[in-house]
Structure formats: structure tokens, C-alpha cells
C-alpha positions as CSV (number, residue, x, y, z in Angstrom):
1,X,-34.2,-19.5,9.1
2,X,-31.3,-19.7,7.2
3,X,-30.7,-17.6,4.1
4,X,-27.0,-18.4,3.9
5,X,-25.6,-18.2,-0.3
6,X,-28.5,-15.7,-0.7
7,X,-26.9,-12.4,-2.8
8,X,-27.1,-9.7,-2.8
9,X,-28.7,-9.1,0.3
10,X,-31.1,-7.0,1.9
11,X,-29.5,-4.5,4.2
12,X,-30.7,-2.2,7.0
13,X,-29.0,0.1,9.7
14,X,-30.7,0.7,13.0
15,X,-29.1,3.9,14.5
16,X,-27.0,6.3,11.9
17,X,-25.4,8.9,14.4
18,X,-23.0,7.3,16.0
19,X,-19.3,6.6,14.5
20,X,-19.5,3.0,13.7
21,X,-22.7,3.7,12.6
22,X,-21.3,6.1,9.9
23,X,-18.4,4.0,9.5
24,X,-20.2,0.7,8.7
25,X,-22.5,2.7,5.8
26,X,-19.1,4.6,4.4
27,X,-17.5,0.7,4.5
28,X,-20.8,-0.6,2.6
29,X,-21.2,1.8,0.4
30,X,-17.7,1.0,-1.4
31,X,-19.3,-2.1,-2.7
32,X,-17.5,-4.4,-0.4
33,X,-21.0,-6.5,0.4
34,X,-23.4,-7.1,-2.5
35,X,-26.5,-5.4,-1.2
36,X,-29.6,-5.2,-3.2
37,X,-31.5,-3.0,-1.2
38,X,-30.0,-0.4,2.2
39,X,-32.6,1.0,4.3
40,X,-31.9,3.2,7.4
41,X,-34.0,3.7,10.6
42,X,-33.5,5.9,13.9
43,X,-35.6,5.7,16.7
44,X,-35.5,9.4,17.1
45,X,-37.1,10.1,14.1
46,X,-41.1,10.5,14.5
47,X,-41.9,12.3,11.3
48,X,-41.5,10.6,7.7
49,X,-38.9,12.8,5.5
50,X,-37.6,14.4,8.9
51,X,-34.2,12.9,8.5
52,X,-32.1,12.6,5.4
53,X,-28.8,10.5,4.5
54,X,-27.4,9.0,1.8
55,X,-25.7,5.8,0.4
56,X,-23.8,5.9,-2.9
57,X,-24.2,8.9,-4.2
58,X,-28.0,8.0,-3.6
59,X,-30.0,10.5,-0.8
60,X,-31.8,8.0,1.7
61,X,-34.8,8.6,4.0
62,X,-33.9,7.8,7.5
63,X,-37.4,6.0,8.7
64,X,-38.4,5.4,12.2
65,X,-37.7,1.5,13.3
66,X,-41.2,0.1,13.6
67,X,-40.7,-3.7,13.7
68,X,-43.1,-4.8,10.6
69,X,-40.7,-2.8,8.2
70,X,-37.7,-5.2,8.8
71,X,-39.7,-8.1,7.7
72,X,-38.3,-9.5,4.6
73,X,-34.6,-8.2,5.7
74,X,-31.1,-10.4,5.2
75,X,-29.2,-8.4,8.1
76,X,-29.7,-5.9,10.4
77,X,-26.8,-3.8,11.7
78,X,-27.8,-2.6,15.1
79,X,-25.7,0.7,15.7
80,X,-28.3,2.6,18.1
81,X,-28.4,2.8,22.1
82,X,-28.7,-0.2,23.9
83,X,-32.4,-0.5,24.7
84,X,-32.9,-0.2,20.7
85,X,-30.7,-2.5,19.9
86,X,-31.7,-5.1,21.8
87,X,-35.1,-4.9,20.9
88,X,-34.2,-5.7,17.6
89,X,-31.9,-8.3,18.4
90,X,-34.1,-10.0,19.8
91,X,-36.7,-9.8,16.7
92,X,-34.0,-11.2,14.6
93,X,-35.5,-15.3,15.0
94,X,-38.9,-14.0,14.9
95,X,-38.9,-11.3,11.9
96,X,-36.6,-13.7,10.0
97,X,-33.3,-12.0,9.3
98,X,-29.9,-12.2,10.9
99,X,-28.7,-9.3,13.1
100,X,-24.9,-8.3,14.2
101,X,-24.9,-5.7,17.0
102,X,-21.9,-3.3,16.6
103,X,-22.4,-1.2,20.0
104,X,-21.6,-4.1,22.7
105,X,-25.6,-3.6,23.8
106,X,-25.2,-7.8,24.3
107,X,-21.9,-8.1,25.2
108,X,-23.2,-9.3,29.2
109,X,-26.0,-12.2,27.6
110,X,-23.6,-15.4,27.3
111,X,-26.2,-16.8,24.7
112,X,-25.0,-14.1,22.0
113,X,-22.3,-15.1,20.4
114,X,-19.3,-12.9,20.2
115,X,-17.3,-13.0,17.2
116,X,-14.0,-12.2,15.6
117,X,-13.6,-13.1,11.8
118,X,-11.0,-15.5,11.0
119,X,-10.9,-16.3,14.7
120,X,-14.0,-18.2,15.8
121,X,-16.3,-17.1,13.0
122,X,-17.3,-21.2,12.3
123,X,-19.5,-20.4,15.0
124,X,-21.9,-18.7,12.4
125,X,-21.9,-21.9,10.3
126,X,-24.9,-22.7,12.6
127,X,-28.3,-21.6,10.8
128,X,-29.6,-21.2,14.1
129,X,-27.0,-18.3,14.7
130,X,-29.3,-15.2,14.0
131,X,-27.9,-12.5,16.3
132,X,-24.2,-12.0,17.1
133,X,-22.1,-9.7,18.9
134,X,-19.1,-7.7,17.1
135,X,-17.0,-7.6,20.5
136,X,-14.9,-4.5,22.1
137,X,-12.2,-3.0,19.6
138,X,-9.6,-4.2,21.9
139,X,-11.2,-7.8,22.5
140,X,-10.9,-7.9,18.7
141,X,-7.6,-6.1,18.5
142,X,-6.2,-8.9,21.1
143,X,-7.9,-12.0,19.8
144,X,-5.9,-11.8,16.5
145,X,-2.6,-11.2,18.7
146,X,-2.8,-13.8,21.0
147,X,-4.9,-16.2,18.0
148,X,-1.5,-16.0,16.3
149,X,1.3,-16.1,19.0
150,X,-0.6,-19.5,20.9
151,X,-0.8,-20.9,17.3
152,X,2.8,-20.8,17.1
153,X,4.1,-20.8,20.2
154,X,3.0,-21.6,24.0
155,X,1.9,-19.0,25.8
156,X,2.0,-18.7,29.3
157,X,0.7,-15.3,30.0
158,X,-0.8,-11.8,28.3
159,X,-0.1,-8.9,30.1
160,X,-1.5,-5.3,28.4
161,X,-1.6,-1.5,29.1
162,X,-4.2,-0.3,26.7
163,X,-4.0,3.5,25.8
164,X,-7.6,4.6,24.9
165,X,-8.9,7.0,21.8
166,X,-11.5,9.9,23.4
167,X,-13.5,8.4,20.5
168,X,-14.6,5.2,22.6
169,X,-17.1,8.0,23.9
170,X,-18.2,8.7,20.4
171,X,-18.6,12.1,19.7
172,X,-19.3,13.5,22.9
173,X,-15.6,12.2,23.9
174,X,-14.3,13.7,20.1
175,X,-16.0,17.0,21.3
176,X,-14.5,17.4,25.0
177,X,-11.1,16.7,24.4
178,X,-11.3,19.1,21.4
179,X,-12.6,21.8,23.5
180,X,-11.0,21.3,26.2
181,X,-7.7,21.8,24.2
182,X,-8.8,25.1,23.0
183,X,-9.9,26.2,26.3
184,X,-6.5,25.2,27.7
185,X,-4.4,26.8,25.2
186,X,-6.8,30.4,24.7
187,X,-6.8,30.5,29.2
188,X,-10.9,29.8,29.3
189,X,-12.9,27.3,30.8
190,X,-14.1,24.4,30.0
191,X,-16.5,21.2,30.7
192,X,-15.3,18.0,32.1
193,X,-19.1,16.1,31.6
194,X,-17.9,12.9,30.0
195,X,-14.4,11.9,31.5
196,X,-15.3,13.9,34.8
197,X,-11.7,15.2,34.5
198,X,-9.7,16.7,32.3
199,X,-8.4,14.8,29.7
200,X,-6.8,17.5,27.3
201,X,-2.9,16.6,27.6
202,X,-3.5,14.3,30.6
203,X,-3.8,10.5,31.2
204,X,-6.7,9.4,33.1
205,X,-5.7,6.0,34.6
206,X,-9.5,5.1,35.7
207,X,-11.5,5.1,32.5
208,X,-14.7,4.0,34.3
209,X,-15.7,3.3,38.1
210,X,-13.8,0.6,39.4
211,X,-15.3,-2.8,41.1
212,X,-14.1,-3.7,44.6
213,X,-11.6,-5.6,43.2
214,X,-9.8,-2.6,41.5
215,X,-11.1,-3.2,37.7
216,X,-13.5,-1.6,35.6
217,X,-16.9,-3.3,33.7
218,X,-15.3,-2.3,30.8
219,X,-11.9,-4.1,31.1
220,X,-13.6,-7.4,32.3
221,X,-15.5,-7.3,29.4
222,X,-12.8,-7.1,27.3
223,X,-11.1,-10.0,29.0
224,X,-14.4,-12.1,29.0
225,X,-14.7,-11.7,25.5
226,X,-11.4,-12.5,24.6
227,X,-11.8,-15.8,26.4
228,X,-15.0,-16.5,24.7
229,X,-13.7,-16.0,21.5
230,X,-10.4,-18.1,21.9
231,X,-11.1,-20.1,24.8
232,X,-11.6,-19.9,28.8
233,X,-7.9,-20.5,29.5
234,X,-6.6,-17.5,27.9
235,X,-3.9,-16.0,30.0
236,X,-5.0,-12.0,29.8
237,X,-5.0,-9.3,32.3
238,X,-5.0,-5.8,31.0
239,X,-5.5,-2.3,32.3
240,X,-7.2,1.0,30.4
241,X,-5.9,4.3,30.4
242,X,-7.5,6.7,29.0
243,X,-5.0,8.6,26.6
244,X,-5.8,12.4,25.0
245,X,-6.0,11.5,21.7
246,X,-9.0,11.2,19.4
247,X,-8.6,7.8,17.5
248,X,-6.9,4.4,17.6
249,X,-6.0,2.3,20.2
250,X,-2.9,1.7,21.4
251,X,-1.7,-1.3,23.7
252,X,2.3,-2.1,25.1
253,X,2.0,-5.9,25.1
254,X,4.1,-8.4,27.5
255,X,4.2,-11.6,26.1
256,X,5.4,-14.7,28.1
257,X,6.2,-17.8,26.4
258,X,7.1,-20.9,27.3
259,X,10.8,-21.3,25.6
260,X,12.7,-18.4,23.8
261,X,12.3,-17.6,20.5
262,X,14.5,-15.5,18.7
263,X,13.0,-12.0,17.7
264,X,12.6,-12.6,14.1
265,X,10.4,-15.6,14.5
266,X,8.1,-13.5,16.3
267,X,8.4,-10.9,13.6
268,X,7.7,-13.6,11.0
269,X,4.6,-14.8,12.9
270,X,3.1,-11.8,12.7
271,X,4.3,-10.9,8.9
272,X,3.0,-14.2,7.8
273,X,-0.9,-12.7,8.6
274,X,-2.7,-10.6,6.0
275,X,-4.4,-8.9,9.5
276,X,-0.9,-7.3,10.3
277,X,1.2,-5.0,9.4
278,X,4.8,-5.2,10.5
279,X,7.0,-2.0,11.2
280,X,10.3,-3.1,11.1
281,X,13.1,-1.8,13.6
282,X,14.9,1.0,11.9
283,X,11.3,2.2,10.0
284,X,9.0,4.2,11.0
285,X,7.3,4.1,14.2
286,X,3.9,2.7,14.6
287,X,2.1,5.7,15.4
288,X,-1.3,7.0,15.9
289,X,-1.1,9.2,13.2
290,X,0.1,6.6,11.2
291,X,-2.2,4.1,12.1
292,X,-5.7,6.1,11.4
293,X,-7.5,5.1,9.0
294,X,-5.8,2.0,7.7
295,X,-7.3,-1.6,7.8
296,X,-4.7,-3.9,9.6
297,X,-3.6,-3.9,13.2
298,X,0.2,-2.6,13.1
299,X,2.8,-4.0,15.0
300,X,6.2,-2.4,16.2
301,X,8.8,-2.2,18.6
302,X,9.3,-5.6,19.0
303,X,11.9,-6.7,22.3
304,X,13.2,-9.6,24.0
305,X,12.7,-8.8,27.9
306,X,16.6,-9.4,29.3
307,X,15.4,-10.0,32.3
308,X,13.1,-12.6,32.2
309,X,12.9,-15.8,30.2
310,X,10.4,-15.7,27.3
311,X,9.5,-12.4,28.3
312,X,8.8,-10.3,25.0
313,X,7.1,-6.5,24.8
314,X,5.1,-6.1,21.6
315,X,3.9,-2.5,20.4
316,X,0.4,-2.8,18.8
317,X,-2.1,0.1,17.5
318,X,-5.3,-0.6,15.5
319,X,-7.7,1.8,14.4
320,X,-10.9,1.4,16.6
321,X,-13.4,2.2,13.9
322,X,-11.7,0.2,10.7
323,X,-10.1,-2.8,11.9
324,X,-11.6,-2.5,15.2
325,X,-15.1,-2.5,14.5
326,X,-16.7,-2.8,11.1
327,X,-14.3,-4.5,9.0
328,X,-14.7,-7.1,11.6
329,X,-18.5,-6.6,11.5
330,X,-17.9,-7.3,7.3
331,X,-16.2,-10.4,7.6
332,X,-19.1,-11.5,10.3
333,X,-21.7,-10.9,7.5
334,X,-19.4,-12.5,4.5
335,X,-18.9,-15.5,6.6
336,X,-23.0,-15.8,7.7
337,X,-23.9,-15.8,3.7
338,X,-21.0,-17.6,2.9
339,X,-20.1,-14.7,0.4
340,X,-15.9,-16.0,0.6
């Protein structure tokens, strides 16, 4: 099975619409995985030539995912709907190759592996490992936060108010809050079909359907993955809120720590990892704006709680589609083929 050192590699993508999809092919295509071959399939596509991209300056048929045609394959990049990409997944032992699903379709199977790079990513040193999940944005957002402050310090407990992008919801979620803005500001109407509400200036403080006990699927997810990645005893609790704007997320951290530190050893935690980028106080605030785009997960706005001992807020944003998604997916596929 394993096919680890092999370079360059054999690449598909199963599903090219959505926007990890396209950000996963705009990351490849800078040259930052040695790929001898990228093929493209879409299970909506049911005649040959139908669909067109392209990949380096180089057009590309999209073909439609029949299962003999991914014989031969390195990796798989599963970026369709869930039914999809778990077919495929599940090919992966049989047909040969190794498969990383970017769209959470595995995310309840405990069997899957999830995986943040730099984090728990010796789990891949195992030839067995053939599928693996790239977690939530914010499970990989928080796994490098709380990775480095329980490295350093003791951590007695994670508390987080996330502030979620509209473009969780791909772009349906791009397209509502876009149009629901103009329909707000030009006095017409407008649809409310993904959020159910209005979410054009407005906070939505239930992102999804709650369970009886008050939380979403969604946010326990997040929370089980976290744990998976850095251990059961994790102590996280976090709640979503869905925010009107279109990218990044953005989370108000409470840290609790066993002793007190002094502010600038937190600071220098934080500096001392490539994955971060530290705003210092007097600069410029970590903003969404700011944040788009770029490959690290920003901190700012770093305080000492006065009120309670080892109590410390942490601003962090991360763009959900860099950083949060298929940079993380890159270093899952680097570390498989041993390519560092």
C-alpha cells in the first residue's frame, strides 16, 4: 500500500466547485507539491468535454468519477458532497492510492483519522493510513493554539466565542449575505434560504439547530476533533456565531492557566511559531480584512484578565480557506510521502 518517497505524484480532485475545491487546485498549481500528473472529476458531469478547467496555465477536462480511472493514482483530494466523497474514501485501500477528504464528509467515522500538520501528523507515518480527514477550520485553527500554550504552560481550561465567515456555507452563504446587503441598502426584498434569517448586518447566535443540550452538531464536532487531534482531556467549550462577513474566522479566546505568566511570555510563545503571526499592542489590529488571504493564523489583542488568576483573552483570526483548510490539507500530503 504504501507509496511513501514516491515524487512527483499522481494527483486527482474529486469535486471542483466548491471553495476549497478551487482553493486546493489555485494552492497546487503554484508548484508547492511536485505533481506529475492532475486530473479532475465531478460527479455532475455525464458527458465527456462537457466541463472545462484548468491547472497551470494548462485547460483541463473535468471527467466524470467512474472508479477504474483513479486506479494508478498517489492521492485523491475529495472536495465533492458527502455521498461522493465517501465513496471514494472508501476506494482508497482497494484502488490503491491515499485519499485526504477536505469537506468533513468523515468527520462522525472515529476510524478516519483527523489531522492537523505539525500537530498529530505522525499518525500518517502508518502505511496503513490511506484516508484521512482535514478537520473543521476552527478545529485546525484551535489545535495550533491550544498545541502551543499546553506545550508551554498548563492549561486548565479553553473557553471560545467563534465569529463565523458566510463562506462556511460556500457560495450559496457568499451569495445571500451579498444580496441581502443590496436589497437592504436599495429598500427590496430579499431571500433568507440558507441562514433562515437575515444575516446582512446582523449576528445570528444559532448557526445550526441546537441538540437538547443547547449546542449545535457543528460545534461538537469542532470540540471532538480538537480532542482527537491533541488528546481527550482537552479543556474546550466554544460557541458559534454566525457573523456578516464573507471570509475568515474570528475567535475571542479565554485562556486559563494554571500560574500567571507575564504577558510577553505569552506573546513570545506564540512569536516563537512559524504558524503565527503576532500583532503587537500599539500595531495594527488583527482584522478580517487584514487577515484574508494570508497563510498564518494572526494573533492580537493579547490581556491579562484582572479579575481572575491566570485568566488571559487572546484575539485570533485565520483565513478559513488558506490556513484553515488546504494549507493544512498540503502539509497532510507532504508528510504522507515524506516530501519534508
Amino acid at each position: 500500500m504504501s507509496k511513501k518517497g514516491r515524487s512527483p505524484l499522481r494527483v486527482a480532485l474529486i469535486g471542483t466547485d466548491s471553495l476549497r475545491a478551487r482553493e486546493i487546485k489555485e494552492l497546487l498549481s503554484t508548484g508547492k507539491l511536485p505533481i506529475k500528473t492532475m486530473e479532475f472529476y465531478d460527479p455532475g458531469v455525464e458527458e465527456e468535454y462537457s466541463k472545462l478547467t484548468d491547472f497551470g496555465d494548462e485547460p483541463k477536462v473535468i471527467h466524470h468519477p467512474y472508479p477504474e480511472l483513479l486506479e494508478g493514482l498517489d492521492l485523491v483530494l475529495l472536495a465533492a458532497d458527502r455521498e461522493t466523497n465517501r465513496k471514494f474514501g472508501w476506494l482508497a485501500r482497494e484502488k490503491g492510492y491515499r485519499a485526504i477528504d477536505l469537506e468533513e464528509s468523515f468527520a462522525d467515522q472515529e476510524d478516519v483519522p483527523v489531522v492537523v500538520a505539525g500537530i498529530n501528523d505522525h499518525l500518517l507515518e502508518n502505511p496503513e493510513v490511506c484516508l484521512v480527514s482535514n478537520p473543521h477550520p476552527v478545529s485546525i485553527i484551535l489545535s495550533h493554539v491550544l498545541s502551543a500554550v499546553s506545550t508551554s504552560f498548563s492549561l486548565k481550561k479553553a473557553l471560545s466565542v467563534v465569529l463565523q465567515p458566510v463562506s462556511a456555507y460556500s457560495n450559496e452563504g457568499i451569495e445571500e449575505l451579498a444580496d441581502q446587503s443590496f436589497a437592504l441598502l436599495s429598500s427590496s426584498s430579499s431571500s433568507q434560504k440558507v441562514f433562515g434569517d437575515q444575516v446582512a448586518f446582523n449576528f445570528l447566535p444559532e448557526v445550526e439547530k441546537a441538540d437538547p443540550d443547547g449546542f449545535s452538531s457543528r460545534e461538537k464536532q469542532i470540540i471532538q476533533e480538537v480532542r482527537k487531534v491533541l488528546g481527550p482531556q482537552v479543556p474546550l467549550s466554544l460557541n458559534l456565531i454566525q457573523a456578516p462577513v464573507f471570509h475568515v474566522y474570528s475567535l475571542a479566546v479565554f485562556l486559563e492557566l494554571e500560574d500567571e505568566v507575564k504577558l510577553p511570555q505569552l506573546e513570545n510563545m506564540f512569536r516563537e511559531r512559524p504558524i503565527f503571526q503576532v500583532q503587537p499592542a500599539g500595531s495594527e489590529q488583527v482584522t478580517n480584512l487584514r487577515v484574508a488571504g494570508k497563510e498564518k493564523i494572526f494573533i492580537g489583542h493579547l490581556r491579562k484578565d484582572p479579575f481572575l488568576n491566570g485568566g488571559y483573552w487572546v484575539w485570533v483570526a485565520a483565513d478559513n480557506l488558506t490556513v484553515g483548510s488546504s494549507l493544512n490539507a498540503l502539509g497532510i500530503a507532504r508528510k504522507m510521502f515524506q516530501l519534508d
